[in-house]
C-alpha positions as CSV (number, residue, x, y, z in Angstrom):
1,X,0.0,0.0,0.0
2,X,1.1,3.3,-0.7
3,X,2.3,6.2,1.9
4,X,-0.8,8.2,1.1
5,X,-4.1,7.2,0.7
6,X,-6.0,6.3,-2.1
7,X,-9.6,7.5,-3.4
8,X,-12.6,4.7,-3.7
9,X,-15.5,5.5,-6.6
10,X,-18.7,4.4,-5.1
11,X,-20.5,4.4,-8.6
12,X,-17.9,1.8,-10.7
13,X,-16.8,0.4,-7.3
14,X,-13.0,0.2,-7.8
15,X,-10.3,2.9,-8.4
16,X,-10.2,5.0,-11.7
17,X,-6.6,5.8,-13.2
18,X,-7.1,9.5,-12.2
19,X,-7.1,8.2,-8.9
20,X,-4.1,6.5,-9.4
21,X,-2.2,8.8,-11.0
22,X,-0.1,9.8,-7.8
23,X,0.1,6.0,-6.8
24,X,3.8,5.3,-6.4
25,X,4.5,2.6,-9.3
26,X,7.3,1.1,-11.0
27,X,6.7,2.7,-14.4
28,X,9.6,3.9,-15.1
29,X,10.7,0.1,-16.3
30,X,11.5,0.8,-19.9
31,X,10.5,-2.5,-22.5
32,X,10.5,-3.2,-26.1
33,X,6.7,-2.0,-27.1
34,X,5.5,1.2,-27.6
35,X,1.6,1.9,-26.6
36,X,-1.1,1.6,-28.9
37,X,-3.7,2.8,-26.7
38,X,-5.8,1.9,-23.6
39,X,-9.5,1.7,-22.3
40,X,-12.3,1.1,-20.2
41,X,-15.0,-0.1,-22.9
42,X,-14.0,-3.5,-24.2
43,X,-12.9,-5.0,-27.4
44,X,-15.0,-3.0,-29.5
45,X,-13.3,0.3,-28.7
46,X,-10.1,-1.6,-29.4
47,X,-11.2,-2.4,-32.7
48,X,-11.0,1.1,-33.4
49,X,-7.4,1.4,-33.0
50,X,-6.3,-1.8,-34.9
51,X,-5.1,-1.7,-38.7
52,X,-4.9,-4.6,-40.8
53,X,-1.1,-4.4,-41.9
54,X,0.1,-4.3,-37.9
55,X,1.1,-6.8,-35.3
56,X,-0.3,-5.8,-32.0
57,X,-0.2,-8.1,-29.0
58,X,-2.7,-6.7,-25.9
59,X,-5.2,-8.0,-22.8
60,X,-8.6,-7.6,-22.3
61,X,-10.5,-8.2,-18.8
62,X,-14.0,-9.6,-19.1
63,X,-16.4,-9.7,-16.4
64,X,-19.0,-12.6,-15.9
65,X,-21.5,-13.9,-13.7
66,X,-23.3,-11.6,-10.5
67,X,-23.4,-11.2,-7.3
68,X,-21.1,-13.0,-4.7
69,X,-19.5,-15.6,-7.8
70,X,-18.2,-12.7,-10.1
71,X,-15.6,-13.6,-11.7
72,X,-12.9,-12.0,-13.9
73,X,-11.5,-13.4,-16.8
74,X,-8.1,-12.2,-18.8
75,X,-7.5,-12.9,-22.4
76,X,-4.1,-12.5,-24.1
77,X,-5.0,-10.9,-27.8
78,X,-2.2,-11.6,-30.6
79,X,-3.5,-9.4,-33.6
80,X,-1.2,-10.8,-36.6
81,X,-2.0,-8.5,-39.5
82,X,-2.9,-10.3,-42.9
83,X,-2.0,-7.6,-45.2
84,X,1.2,-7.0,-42.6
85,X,4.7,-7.7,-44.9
86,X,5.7,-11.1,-44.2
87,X,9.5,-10.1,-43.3
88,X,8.0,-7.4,-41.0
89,X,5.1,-9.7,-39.3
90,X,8.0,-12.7,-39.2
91,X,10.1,-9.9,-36.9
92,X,7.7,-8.9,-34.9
93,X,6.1,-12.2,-34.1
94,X,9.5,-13.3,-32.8
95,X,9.0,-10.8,-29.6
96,X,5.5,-12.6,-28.8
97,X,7.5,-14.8,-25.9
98,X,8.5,-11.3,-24.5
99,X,4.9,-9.8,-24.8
100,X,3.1,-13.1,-23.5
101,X,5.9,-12.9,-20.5
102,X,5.1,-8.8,-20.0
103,X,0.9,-9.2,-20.1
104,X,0.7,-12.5,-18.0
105,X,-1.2,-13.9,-16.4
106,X,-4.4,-14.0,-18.4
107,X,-7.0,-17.6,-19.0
108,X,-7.0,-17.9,-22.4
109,X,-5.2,-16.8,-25.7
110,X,-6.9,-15.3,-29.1
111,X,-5.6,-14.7,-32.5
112,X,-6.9,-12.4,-34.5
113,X,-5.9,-11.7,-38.5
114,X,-8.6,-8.5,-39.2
115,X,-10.4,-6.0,-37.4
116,X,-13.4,-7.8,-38.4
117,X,-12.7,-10.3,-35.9
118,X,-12.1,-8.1,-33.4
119,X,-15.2,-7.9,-31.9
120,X,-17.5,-9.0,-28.9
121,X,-19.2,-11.7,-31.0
122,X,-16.3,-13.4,-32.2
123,X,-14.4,-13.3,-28.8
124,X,-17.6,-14.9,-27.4
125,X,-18.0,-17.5,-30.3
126,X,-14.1,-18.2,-29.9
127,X,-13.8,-18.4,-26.1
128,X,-17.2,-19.9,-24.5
129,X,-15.5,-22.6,-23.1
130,X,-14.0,-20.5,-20.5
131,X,-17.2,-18.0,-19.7
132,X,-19.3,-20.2,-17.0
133,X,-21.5,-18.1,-14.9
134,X,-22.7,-18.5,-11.0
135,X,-25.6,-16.5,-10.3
136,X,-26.2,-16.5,-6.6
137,X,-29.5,-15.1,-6.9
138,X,-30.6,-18.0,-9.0
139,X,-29.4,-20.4,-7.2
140,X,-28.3,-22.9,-9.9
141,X,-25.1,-23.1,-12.3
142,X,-26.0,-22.9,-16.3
143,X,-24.1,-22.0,-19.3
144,X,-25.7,-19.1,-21.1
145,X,-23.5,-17.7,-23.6
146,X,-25.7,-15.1,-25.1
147,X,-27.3,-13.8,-21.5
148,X,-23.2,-13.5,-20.9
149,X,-22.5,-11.4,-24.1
150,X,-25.7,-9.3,-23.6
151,X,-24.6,-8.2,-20.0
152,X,-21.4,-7.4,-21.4
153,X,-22.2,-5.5,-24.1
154,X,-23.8,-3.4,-21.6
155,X,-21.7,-3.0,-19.6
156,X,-19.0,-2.1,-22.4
157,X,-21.6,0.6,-23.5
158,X,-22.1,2.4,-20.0
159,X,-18.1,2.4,-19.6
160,X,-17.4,4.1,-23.3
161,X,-18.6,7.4,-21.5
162,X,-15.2,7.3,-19.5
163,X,-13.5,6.4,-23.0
164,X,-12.9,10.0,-24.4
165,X,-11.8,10.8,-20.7
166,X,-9.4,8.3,-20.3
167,X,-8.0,9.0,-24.0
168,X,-7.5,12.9,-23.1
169,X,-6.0,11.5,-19.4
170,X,-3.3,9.4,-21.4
171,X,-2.6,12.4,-23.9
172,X,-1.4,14.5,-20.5
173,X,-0.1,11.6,-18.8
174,X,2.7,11.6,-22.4
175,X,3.2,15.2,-22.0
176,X,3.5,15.3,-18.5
177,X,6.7,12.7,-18.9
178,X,7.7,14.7,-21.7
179,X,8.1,17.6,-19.7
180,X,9.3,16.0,-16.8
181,X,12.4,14.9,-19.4
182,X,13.0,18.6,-20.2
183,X,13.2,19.7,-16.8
184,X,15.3,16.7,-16.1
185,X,17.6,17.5,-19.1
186,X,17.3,21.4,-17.6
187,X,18.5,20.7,-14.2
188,X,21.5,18.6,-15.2
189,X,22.9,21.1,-18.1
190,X,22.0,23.9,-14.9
191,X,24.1,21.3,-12.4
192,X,27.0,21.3,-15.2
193,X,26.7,24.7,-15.6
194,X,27.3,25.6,-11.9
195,X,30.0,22.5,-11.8
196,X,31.9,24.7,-14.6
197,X,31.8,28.0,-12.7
198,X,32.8,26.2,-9.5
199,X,35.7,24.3,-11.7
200,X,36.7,27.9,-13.1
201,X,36.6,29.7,-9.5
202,X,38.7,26.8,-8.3
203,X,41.4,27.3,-11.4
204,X,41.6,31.2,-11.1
205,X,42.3,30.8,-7.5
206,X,44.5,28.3,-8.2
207,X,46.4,30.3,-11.0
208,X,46.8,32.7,-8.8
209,X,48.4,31.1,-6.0
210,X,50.5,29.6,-8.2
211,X,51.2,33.2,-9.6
212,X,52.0,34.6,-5.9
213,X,54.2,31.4,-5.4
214,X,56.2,31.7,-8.6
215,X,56.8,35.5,-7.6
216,X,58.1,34.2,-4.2
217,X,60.5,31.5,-5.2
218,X,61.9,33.9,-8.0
219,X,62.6,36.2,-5.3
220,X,64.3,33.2,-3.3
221,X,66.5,32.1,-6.0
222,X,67.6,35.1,-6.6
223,X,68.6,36.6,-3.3
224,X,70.6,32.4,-3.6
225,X,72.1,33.2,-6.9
226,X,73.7,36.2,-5.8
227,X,74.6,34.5,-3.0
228,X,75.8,31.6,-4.5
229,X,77.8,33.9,-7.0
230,X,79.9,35.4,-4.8
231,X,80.6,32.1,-3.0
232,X,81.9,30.9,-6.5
233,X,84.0,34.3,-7.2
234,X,85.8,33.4,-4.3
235,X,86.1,29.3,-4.7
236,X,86.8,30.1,-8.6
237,X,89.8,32.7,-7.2
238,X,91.1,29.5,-5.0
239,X,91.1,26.9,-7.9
240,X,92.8,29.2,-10.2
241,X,95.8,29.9,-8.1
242,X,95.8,25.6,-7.2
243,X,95.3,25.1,-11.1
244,X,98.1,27.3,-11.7
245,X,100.5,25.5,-9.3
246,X,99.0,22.3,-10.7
247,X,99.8,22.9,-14.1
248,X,103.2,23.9,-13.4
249,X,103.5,20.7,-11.7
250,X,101.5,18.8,-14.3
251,X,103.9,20.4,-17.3
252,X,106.8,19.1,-15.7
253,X,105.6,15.3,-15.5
254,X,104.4,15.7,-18.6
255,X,108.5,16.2,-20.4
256,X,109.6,14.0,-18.1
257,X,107.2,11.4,-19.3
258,X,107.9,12.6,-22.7
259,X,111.2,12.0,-22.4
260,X,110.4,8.4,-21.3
261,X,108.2,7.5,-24.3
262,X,110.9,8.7,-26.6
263,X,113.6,6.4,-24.9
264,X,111.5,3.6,-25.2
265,X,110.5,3.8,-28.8
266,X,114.1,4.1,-29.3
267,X,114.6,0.9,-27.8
268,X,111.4,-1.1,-29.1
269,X,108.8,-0.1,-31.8
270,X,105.0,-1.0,-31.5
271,X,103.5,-2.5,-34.8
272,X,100.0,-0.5,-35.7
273,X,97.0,-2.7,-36.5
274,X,95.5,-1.3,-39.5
275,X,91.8,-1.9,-39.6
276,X,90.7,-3.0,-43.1
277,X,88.8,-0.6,-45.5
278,X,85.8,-1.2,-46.5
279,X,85.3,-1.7,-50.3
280,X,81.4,-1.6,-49.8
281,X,80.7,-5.6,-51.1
282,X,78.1,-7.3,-50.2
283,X,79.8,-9.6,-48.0
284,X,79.4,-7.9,-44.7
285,X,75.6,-6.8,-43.6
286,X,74.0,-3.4,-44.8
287,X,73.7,-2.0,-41.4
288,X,71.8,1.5,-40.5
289,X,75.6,2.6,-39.8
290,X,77.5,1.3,-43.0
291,X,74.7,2.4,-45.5
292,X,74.8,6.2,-44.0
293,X,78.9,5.6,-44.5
294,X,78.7,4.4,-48.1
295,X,76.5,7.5,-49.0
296,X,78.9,9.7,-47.8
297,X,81.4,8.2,-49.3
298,X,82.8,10.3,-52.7
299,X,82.6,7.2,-54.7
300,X,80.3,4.4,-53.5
301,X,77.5,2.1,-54.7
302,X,75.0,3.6,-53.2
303,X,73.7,7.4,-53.3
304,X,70.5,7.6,-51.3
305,X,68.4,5.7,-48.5
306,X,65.4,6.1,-46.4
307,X,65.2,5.2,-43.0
308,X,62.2,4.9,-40.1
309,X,61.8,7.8,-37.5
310,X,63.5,6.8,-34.6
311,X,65.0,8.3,-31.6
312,X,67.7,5.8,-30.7
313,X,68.9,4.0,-33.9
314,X,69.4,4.1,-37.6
315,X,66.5,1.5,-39.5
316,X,66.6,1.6,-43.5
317,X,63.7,0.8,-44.9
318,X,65.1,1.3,-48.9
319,X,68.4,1.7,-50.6
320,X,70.2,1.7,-53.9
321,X,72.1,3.9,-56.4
322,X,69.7,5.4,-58.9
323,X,68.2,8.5,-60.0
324,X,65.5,10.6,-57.9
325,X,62.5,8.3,-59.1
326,X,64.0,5.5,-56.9
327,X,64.0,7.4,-54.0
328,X,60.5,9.1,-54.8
329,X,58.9,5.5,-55.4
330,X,60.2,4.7,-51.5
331,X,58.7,7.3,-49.8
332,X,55.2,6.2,-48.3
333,X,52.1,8.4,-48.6
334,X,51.0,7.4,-45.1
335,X,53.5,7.4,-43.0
336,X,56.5,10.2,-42.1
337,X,60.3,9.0,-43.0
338,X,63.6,10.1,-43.3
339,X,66.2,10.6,-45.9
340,X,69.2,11.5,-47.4
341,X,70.6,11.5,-51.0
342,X,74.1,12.1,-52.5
343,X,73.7,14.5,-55.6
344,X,77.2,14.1,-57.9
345,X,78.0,16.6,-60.4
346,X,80.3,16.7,-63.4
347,X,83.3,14.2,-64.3
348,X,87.2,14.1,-63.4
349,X,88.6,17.1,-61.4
350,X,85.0,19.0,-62.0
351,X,83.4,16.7,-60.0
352,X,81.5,17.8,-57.0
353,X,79.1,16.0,-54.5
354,X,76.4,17.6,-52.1
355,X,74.0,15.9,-49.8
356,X,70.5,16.3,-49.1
357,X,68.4,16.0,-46.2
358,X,64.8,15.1,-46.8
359,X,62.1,15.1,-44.5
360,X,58.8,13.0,-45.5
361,X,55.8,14.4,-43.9
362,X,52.9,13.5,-46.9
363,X,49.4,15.4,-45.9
364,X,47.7,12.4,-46.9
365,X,48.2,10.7,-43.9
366,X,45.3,12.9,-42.6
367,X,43.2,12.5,-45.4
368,X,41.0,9.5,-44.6
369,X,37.5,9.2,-43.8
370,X,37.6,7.1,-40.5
371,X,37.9,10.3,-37.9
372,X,39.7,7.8,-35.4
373,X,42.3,6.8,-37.5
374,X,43.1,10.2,-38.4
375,X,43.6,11.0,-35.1
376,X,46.2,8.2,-34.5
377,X,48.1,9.4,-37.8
378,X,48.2,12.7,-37.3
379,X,49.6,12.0,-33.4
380,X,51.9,9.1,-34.9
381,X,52.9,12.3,-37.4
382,X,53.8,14.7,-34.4
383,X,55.7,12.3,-32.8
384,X,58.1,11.1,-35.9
385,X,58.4,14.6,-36.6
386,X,60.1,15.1,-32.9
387,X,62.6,12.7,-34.0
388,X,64.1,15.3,-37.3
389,X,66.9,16.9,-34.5
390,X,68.3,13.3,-34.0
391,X,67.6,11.7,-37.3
392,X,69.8,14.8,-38.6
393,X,72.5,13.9,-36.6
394,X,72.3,10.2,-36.9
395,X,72.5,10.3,-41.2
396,X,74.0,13.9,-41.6
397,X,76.1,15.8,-42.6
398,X,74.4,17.7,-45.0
399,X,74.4,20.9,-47.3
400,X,70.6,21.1,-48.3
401,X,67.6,20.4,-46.1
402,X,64.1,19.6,-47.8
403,X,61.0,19.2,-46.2
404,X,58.4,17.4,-48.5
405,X,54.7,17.2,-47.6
406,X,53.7,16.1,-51.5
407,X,55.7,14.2,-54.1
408,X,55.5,17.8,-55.9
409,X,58.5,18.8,-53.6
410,X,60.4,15.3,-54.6
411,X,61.8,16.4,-57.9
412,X,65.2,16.7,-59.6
413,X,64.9,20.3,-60.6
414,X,63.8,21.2,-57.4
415,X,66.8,19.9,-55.7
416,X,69.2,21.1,-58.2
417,X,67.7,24.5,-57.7
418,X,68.2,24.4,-53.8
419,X,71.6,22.9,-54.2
420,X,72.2,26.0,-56.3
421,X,70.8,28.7,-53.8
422,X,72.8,26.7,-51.0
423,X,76.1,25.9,-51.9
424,X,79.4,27.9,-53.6
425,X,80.2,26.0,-57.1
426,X,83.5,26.0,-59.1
427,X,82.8,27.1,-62.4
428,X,80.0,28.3,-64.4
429,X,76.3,27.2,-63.5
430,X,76.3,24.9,-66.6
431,X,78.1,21.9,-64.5
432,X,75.0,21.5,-62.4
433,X,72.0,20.6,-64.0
434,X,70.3,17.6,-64.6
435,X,72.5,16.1,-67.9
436,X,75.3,16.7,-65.7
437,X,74.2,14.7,-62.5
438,X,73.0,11.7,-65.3
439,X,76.4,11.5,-66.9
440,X,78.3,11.6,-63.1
441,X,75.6,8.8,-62.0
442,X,76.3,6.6,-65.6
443,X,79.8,6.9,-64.5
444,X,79.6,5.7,-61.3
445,X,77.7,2.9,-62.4
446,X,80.3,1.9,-65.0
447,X,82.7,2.5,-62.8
448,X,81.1,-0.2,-60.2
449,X,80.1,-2.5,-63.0
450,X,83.7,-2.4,-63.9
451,X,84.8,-3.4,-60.4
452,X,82.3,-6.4,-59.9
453,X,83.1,-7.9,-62.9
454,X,87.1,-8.0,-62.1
455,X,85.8,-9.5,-58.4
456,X,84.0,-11.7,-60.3
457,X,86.9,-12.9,-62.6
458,X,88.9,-13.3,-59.3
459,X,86.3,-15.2,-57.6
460,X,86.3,-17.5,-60.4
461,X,89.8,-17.6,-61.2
462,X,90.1,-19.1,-56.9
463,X,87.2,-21.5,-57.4
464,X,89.7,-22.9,-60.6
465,X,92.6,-22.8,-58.5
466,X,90.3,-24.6,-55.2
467,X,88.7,-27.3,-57.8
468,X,92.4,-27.7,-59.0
469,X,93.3,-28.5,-55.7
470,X,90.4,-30.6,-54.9
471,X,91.1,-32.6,-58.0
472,X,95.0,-33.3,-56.9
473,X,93.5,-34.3,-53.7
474,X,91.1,-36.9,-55.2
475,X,94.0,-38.2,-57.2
476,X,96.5,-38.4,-54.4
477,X,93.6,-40.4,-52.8
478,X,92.7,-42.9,-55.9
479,X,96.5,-43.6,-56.2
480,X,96.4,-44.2,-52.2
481,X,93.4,-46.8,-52.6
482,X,95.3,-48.0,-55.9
483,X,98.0,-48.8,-53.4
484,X,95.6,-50.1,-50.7
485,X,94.8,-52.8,-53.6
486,X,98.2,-54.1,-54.5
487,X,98.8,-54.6,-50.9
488,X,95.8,-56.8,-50.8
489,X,96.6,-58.8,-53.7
490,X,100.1,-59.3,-51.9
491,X,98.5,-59.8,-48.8
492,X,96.2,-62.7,-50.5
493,X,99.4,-64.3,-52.3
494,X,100.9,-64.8,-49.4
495,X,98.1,-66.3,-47.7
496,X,97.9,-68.9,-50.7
497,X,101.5,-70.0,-49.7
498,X,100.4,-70.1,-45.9
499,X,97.7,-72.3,-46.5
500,X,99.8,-74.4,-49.0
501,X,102.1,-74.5,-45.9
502,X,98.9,-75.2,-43.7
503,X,99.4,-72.1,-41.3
504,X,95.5,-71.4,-41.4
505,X,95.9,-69.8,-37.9
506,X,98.1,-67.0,-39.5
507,X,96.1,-66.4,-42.5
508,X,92.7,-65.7,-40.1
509,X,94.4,-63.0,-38.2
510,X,95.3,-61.2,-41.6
511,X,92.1,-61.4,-42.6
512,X,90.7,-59.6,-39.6
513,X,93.0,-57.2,-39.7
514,X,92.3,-56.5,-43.7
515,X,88.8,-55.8,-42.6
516,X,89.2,-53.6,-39.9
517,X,91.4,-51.5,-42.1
518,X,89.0,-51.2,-44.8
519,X,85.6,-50.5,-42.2
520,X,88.3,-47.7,-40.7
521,X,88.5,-46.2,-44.1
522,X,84.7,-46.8,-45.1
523,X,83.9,-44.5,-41.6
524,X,86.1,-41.8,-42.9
525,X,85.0,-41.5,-46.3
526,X,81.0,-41.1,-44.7
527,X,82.0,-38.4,-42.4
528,X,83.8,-36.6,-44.9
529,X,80.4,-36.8,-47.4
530,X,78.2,-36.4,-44.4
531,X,80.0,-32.7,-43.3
532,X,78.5,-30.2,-45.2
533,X,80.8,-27.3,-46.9
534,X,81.1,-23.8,-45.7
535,X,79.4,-22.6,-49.0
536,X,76.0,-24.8,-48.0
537,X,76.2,-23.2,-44.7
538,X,76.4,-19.8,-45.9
539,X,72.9,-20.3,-48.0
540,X,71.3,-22.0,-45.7
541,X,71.7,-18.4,-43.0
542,X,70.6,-16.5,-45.9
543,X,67.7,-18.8,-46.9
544,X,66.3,-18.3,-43.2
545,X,66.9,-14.4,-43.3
546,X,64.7,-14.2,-46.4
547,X,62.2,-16.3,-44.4
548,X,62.0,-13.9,-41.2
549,X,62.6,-10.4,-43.5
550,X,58.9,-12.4,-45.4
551,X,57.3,-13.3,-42.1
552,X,57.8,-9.5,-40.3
553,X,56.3,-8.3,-44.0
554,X,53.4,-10.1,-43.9
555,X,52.4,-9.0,-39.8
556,X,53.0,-5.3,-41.0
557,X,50.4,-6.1,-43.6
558,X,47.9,-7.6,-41.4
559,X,48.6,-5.1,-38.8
560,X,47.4,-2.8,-41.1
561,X,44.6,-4.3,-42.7
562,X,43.0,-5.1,-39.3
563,X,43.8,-0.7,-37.9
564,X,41.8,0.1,-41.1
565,X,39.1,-2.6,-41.0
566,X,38.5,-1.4,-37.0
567,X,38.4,2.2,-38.0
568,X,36.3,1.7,-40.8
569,X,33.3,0.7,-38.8
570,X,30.0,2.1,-39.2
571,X,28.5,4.6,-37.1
572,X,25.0,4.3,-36.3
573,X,23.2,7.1,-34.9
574,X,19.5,8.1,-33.4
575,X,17.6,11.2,-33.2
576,X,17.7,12.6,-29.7
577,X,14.1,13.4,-30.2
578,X,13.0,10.0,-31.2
579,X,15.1,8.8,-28.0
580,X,12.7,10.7,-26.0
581,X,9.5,9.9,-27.8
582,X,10.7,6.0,-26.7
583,X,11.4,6.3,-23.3
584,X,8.2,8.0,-22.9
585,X,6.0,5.4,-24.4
586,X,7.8,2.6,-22.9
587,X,6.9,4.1,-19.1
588,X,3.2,4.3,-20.6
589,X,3.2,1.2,-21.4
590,X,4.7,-0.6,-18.6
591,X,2.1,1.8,-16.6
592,X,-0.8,0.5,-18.5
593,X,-0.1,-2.7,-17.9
594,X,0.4,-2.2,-14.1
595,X,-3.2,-1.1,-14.1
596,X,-4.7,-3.3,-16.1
597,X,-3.3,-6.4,-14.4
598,X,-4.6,-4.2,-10.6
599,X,-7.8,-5.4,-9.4
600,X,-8.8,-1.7,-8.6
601,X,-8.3,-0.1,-11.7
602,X,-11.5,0.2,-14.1
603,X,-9.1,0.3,-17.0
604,X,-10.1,-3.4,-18.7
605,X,-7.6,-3.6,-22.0
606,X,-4.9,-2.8,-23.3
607,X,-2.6,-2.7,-26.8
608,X,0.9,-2.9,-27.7
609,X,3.4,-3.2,-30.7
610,X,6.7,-4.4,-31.1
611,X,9.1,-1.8,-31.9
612,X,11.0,-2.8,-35.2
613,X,14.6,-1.5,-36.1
614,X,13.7,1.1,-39.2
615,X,10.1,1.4,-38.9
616,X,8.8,4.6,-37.6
């Protein structure tokens, strides 16, 4: 029961939903039907909001028999449209479990296909099974259908007077909850509104604190600075005149030591270890390191590179010796790298190199549709930008300095025009231009081309000499077994005289020994074949880095396809207005069935519909 008290009608002889409009109930349960409508005169004023292409589910409350042995019976309705689309019905059909959960319990179930069949008649026809009435007045129990549907036709037709009441009562019961929304929706932008001020109060006062602090450390340090700069006037005054006797002291040891060192290389010589220059083969790994020291070079197989933004160490990503078009195709529209290039000029004594610096920053990073991904590129972007001050160091020096945010900036012209502004050249203007930096590059390629094939001749001219080798080695070992052989035959001559002269004791122990020399040899020869060369080793470590460089490819790739598949998702949005109208007629719903399924309510039926996803 409620804290306050509740009206009684005397006329109907239960409570009318006016009287229970300040009842304290769980309405504001939200569930997946909207309202239709409700009322207080039977299935006939239903029938008036039902439409054949609809699937409404509801529960009507009949009355029968009189006196003390009145009885109420519920009825669950399922109105299935027949001119309802068939995809559409099949949906909302699916959510009869819930509705059947929601509006129980009831006696009985009816389906109805029109709004024909909606009606007093048919319900009767359908359902008479389940009206029996007691009359206590009578005395006796007997099944009359048609008294039964007279009464409550009747009865139906005095409560239609409350009909246009209740409809006009549920119109302000919607906008009531309507406006209760707004003013809810009021209060909390007010509360945020006043949580802002407070939050800006709190900063100013803060700000200025900090302000009055700030002015009273700067004070502080420097009343310390001066003093500490007096204290180190007079420390500095004291070191000088100790460093002064120190470096007399220091210059002194330091002939003397002199004169030692001289004496002993006098006496004994050290021999220098020369480290070995690099002739830029292919026989060592292309490290971050070597490639930057090969670019630089003046004459080197390479000319340009680019390499990942880092912080800490120097990753390639491309290399080779080409023109600008190599370089350009490296450079990746979605992602910011670094790089540098080694422009030659001009043949013989008119030669000249410069280096350029090139920054990779493409603006299409940012252009994609997915708003979260272009908020992780254009962070990722401001971060590998941070990295330009070391990445200079790291694969500098340079003369020229390019920042490129569009392949239009990654041209030959262009660079030879800021080579130009930059740098100081020896001779007319003529020697650097773009036939000049071709002819100095086809040079340098002849030049290499020249070089590999003499390595080449070597190499084969020492794979000769090895097979050579090889070859003397086989022969020394055929004339060895050739030897082996004759041994054998003498070997089995002599065992023919033993055994003419009947020693077989002798001959037995030869033979053993015969065959342990031959398994002996047999064991060698397998090991040898068995070992495998240092050329098969050498292919099988490069077979397995090929693998691993393949594997770490193919994760990038997925990595990527899986960022842009997550980002790509669709956004689905609702009206903030149809939001409301929801919530609203979910709480009258869930309040209409609360009072129909209450004893003391004289509302007797109610409708519902499914709500389906794109119907309005």
């Amino acid at each position: 029961m409620a804290s306050h008290q509740m009206q009684y009608s005397q006329e109907s002889g239960m409570y009318s939903p006016s009287m229970l409009e300040n009842v304290e109930l769980p309405w504001r349960k939200r569930v997946p039907f909207d309202l239709v409508a409700r009322g207080v005169a039977g299935v006939d004023e239903m029938a008036e909001y039902c439409e054949d292409d609809h699937v409404y589910f509801g529960v009507v409350n009949i009355e029968i028999g009189t006196g003390s042995f009145q009885r109420q019976k519920s009825v669950f309705i399922h109105f299935n449209g027949e001119h309802m689309k068939p995809m559409q019905r099949a949906k909302a059909n699916k959510k009869k479990a819930a509705a059947q959960k929601l509006l129980s319990p009831y006696h009985a179930e009816l389906v109805l296909e029109n709004v024909k069949q909606c009606s007093i008649d048919y319900l009767f026809s359908k359902l008479k099974h389940i009206f029996v009435a007691d009359s206590a007045s009578k005395g006796t129990t007997k099944f009359e259908i048609g008294s039964l549907k007279e009464e409550y036709k009747k009865k139906m037709k005095e409560a239609k007077k409350k009909a246009q009441a209740e409809k006009e009562r549920l119109e302000q019961q919607r906008a009531k909850l309507l406006a209760q929304q707004e003013e809810e929706k009021r209060m909390v932008e007010e509360a945020k509104r006043q949580k802002e001020e407070e939050e800006e109060r709190k900063r100013k006062e803060a700000e200025e604190e900090a302000r009055r602090q700030a002015e009273e450390e700067e004070r502080r340090r420097k009343e310390e600075e001066e003093a500490k700069r007096k204290a180190d006037e007079e420390e500095a005054e004291r070191v000088r005149v100790e460093q002064e006797e120190a470096a007399k002291q220091a210059a002194e040891e330091e002939r003397k030591k002199k004169e030692e060192e001289e004496a002993k290389k006098k006496k004994k010589k050290k021999k220098i270890k020369r480290r070995k220059k690099d002739d830029w083969s292919d026989d060592r790994e292309w490290t971050g390191e070597r490639i930057v020291k090969c670019i630089h070079a003046q004459t080197s197989p390479m000319n340009w590179a680019v390499f990942k933004p880092s912080a800490s160490e120097v990753i390639p990503m491309a290399f080779g010796h080409g023109d600008l078009n190599d370089l350009r195709a490296a450079l990746k529209p979605d992602q910011v790298q670094y790089g540098i290039m080694r422009l030659t000029f001009g043949e013989g004594r008119f030669r000249r190199s410069h280096w350029v610096f090139v920054c990779w920053s493409p603006d299409s990073m940012t252009k994609v549709e997915s708003q979260k991904l272009r908020k992780q590129r254009m962070s990722d972007r401001m971060n590998h930008i941070g990295f330009k001050g070391w990445m200079q160091k790291a694969i500098g020096p340079y003369g020229v300095e390019v920042l490129a945010e569009s392949y239009e900036f990654v041209t030959l012209e262009d660079w030879i025009l800021r080579v130009r502004k930059t740098v100081v050249v020896d001779g007319a203007d003529e020697l650097m231009n773009a036939e000049a930096f071709q002819k100095a590059l086809e040079a340098e390629k002849k030049h290499f081309e020249e070089r590999k094939r003499k390595q080449e001749e070597e190499k084969k001219k020492k794979e000769a000499l090895e097979n050579k080798l090889k070859k003397d080695e086989e022969s020394s070992s055929e004339e060895e077994v050739f030897d082996k052989d004759e041994q054998a035959k003498n070997r089995k001559k002599r065992k023919r005289k033993k055994k003419e002269q009947g020693d077989e004791e002798e001959e037995e122990e030869e033979e053993e020994e015969a065959e342990d020399a031959e398994t002996k040899e047999e064991e060698t020869e397998s090991k040898e074949e068995a070992a495998p060369t240092e050329e098969e080793k050498t292919e099988e470590n490069e077979n397995e880095n090929e693998k691993e460089e393949d594997d770490k490819y193919k994760t990038e790739l997925l990595s990527v396809d899986v960022a842009q598949t997550q980002a790509t998702k669709r956004k689905s949005s609702v009206n903030p207005q149809e939001l409301k109208r929801r919530d609203v007629s979910s709480q009258l719903c869930y309040e209409s069935i609360t009072l129909v399924k209450r004893g003391d309510s004289d509302l007797v039926w109610v409708l519902i519909e499914p709500r389906l996803r794109g119907k309005k």
